[in-house]
C-alpha positions as CSV (number, residue, x, y, z in Angstrom):
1,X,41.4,-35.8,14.5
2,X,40.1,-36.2,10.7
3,X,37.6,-38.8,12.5
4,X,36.0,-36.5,14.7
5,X,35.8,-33.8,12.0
6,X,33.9,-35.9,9.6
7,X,31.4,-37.1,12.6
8,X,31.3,-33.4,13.2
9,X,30.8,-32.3,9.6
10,X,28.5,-35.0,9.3
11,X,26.1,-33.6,11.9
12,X,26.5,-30.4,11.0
13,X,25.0,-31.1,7.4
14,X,22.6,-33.8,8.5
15,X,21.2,-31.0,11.0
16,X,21.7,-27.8,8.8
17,X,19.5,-29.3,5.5
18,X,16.2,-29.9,7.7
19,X,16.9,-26.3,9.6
20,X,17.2,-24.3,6.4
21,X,13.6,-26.8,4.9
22,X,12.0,-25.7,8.2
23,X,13.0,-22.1,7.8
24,X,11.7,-22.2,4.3
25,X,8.6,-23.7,4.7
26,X,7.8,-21.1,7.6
27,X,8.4,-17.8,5.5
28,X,6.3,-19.6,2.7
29,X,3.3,-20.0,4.9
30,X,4.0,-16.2,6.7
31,X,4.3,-15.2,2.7
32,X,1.4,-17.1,2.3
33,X,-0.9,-14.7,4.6
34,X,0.3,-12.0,3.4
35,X,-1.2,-12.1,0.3
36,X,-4.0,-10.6,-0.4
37,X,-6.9,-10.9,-2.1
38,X,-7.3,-9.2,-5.2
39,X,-8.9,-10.0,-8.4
40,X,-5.3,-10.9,-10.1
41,X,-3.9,-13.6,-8.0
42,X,-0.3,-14.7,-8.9
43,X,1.8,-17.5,-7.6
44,X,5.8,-17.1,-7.1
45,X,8.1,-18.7,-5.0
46,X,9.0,-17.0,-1.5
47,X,11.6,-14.2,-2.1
48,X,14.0,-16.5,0.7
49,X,14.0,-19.3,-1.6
50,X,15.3,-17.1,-4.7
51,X,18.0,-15.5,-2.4
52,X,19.3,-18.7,-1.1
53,X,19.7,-20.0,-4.8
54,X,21.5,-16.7,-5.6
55,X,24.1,-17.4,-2.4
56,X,24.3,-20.6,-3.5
57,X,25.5,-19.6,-6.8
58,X,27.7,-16.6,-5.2
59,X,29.2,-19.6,-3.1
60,X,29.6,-21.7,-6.1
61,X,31.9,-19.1,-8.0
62,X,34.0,-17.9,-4.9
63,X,34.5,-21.4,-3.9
64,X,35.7,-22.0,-7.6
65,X,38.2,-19.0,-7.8
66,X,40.0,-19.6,-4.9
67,X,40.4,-23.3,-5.7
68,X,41.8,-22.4,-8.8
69,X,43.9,-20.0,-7.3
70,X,45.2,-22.1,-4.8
71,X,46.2,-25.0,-7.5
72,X,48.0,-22.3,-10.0
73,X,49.8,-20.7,-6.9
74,X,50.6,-24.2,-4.8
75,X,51.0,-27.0,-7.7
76,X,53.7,-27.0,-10.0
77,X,53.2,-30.7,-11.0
78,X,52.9,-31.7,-14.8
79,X,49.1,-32.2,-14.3
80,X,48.1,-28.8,-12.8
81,X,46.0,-27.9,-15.5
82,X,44.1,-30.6,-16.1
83,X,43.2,-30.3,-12.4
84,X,42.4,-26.8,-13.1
85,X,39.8,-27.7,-16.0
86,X,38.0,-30.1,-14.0
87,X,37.7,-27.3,-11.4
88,X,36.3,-24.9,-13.3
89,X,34.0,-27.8,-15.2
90,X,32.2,-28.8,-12.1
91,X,32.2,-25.2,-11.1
92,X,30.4,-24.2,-14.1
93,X,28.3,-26.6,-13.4
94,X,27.1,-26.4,-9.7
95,X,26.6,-22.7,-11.3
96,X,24.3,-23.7,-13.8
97,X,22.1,-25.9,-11.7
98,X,22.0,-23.3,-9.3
99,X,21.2,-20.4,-11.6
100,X,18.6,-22.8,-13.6
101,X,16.7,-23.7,-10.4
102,X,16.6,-20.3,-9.7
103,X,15.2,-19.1,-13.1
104,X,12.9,-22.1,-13.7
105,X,11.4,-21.0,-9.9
106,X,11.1,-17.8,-10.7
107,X,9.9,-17.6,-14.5
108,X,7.4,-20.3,-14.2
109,X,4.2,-18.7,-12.7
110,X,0.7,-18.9,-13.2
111,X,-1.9,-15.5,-13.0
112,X,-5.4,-16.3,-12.5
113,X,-7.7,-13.0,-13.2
114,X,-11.9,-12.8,-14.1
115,X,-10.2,-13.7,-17.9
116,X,-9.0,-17.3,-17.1
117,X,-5.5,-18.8,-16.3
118,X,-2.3,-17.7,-17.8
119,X,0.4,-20.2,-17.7
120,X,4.0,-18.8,-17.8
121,X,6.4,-20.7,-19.0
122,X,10.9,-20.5,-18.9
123,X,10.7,-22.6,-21.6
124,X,7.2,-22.8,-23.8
125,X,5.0,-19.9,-25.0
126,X,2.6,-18.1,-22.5
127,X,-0.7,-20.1,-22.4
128,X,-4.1,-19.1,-21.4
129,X,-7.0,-21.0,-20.6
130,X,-10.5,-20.2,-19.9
131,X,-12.4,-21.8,-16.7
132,X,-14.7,-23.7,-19.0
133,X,-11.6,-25.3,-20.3
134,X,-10.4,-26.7,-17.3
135,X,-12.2,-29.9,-15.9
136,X,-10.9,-30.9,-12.4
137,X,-7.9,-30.2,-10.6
138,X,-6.2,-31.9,-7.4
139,X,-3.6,-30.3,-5.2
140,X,-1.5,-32.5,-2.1
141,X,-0.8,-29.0,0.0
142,X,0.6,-31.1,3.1
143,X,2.2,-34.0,1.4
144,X,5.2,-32.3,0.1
145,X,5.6,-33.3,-3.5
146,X,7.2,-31.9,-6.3
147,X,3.5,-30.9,-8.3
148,X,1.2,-30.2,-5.4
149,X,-1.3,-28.3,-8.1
150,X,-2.3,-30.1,-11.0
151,X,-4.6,-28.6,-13.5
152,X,-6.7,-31.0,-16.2
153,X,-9.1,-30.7,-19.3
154,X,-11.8,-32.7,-20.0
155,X,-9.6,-35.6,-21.7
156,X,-7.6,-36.1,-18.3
157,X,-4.4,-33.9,-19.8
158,X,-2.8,-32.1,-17.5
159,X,-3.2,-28.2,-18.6
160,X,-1.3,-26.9,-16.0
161,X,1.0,-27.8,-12.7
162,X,2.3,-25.7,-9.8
163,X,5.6,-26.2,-7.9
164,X,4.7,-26.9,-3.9
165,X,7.3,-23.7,-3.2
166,X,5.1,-21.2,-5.3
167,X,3.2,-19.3,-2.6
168,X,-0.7,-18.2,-4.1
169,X,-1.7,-22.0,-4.7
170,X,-4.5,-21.6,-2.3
171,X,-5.8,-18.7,-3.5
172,X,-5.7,-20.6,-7.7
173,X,-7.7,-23.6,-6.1
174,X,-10.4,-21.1,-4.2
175,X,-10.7,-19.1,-7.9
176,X,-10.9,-22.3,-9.7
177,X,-13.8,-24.1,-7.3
178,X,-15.5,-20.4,-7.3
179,X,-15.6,-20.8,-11.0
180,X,-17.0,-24.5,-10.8
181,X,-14.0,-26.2,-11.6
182,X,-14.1,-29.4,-9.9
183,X,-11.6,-30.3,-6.8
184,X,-10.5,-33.8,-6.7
185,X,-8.1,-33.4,-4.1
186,X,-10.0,-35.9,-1.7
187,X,-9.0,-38.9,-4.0
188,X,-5.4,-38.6,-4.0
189,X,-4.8,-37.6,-0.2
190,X,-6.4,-41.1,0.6
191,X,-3.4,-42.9,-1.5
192,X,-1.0,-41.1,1.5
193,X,-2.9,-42.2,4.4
């Protein structure tokens, strides 16, 4: 029977991941017309993705008590508590990745109003930038990568980057090529054909 459950767990997961992607991707673009246009235009990640990380982490910590309840209630071996260490290790730490994600989505944003850009950052000081700072950007909307906004000045430095889950990214690239900023998008789709 353990065979069939692992062929069956296996399918379960290798069909659940690209369900829950697909689900994702579809309230990001239903987010995505719901926006409207204003002169203060901020990107954020879709409120789905934040909740999932915050179940995930939920998850994380119930799946951790009750592991470590089990093994201080059912072992009585010598090397229980080593084995309850290295349960709550990992558990703090599928916690911390989870609730990092989660704030690095969520505090990393970027405003664009008639001022200029603000970048804001989990981790660095807020930055603005004024159109004529910025020299040319390029954005891969439909390939799927990590950066699909990238933001450079005039020496080729990137100024500025936007995670491909942040929902607004359209509306930064129409501000930025109202303002004359130049889009270079054209070059690097041709690399993915």
């Amino acid at each position: 029977m353990e065979f069939w459950e692992t062929i069956l767990t296996s399918i379960l997961i290798i069909t659940f991941v690209p369900v829950i992607l697909l689900v994702v991707g579809l309230i990001k673009i239903f987010e995505e017309k719901k926006l409207s246009s204003t002169e203060t235009i901020k990107t954020r990640p879709p409120k789905i993705i934040s909740v999932l990380l915050l179940c995930f982490a939920f998850l994380v910590i119930c799946c951790g008590i009750a592991v470590i309840t089990y093994l201080c209630i059912k072992e009585n071996d010598s090397i229980m508590f080593i084995k309850v260490i290295i349960t709550s290790v990992i558990t703090m730490l599928f916690l911390l990745i989870g609730l990092l994600t989660y704030a690095v989505l969520r505090f990393n944003c970027v405003i664009a109003d008639y001022n200029g850009i603000y970048v804001f950052s989990l981790f660095r000081k807020t930055k603005h930038f004024r159109y004529d700072e910025i020299c040319y950007f390029e954005h891969t909307f439909g390939v799927g990568v990590y950066r699909s906004f990238v933001a450079f000045d005039n020496f080729n430095n990137i100024i500025f980057s936007i995670n491909s889950s942040h929902t607004g990214i359209y509306d930064i690239a129409e501000i930025l090529s109202e303002y004359g900023v130049e889009d270079r998008s054209a070059d690097i789709l041709q690399l993915w054909k």
